[in-house]
C-alpha positions in Angstrom: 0.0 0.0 0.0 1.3 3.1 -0.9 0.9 6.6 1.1 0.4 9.8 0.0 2.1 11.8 1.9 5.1 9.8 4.3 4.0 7.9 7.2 6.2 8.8 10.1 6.4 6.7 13.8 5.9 8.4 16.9 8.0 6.7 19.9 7.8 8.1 23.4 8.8 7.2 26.6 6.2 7.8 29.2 2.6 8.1 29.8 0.5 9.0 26.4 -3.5 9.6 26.6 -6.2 10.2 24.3 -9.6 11.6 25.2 -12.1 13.8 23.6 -11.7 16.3 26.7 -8.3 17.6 28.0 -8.6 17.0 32.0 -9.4 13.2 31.0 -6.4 13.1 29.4 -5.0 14.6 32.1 -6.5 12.4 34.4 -5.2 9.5 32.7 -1.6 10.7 32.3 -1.5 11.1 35.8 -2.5 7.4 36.7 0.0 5.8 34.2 2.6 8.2 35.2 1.9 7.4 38.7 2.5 4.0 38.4 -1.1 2.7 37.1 -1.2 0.8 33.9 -3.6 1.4 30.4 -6.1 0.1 32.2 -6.3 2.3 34.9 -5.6 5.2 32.9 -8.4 4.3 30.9 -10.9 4.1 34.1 -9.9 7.3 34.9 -10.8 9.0 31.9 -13.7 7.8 32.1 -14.8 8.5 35.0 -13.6 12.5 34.2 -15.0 12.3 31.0 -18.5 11.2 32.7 -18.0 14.7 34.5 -17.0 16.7 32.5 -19.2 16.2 29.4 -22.3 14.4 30.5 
């Protein structure tokens, strides 16, 4: 498969979060960086997430 424009990786090292509102991402980044894992992270956006944008 061919791309039209160059695919490029992104490689990190630490917590990354993705969640329609900023504090859940927050939220999240602060569990996995705390020691939680993806899991966790994800609970905890969700339970922001159910707070912030019912």
């Amino acid at each position: 498969m061919t791309y039209p424009v160059p695919v490029r990786t992104a490689r990190g090292f630490g917590a990354m979060a993705v969640a329609p509102h900023e504090l859940s991402a927050l939220a999240a980044i602060a569990i996995i960086a705390g020691g939680g894992n993806a899991v966790d992270g994800a609970i905890a956006a969700n339970a922001v997430q159910g707070t912030v944008a019912p």
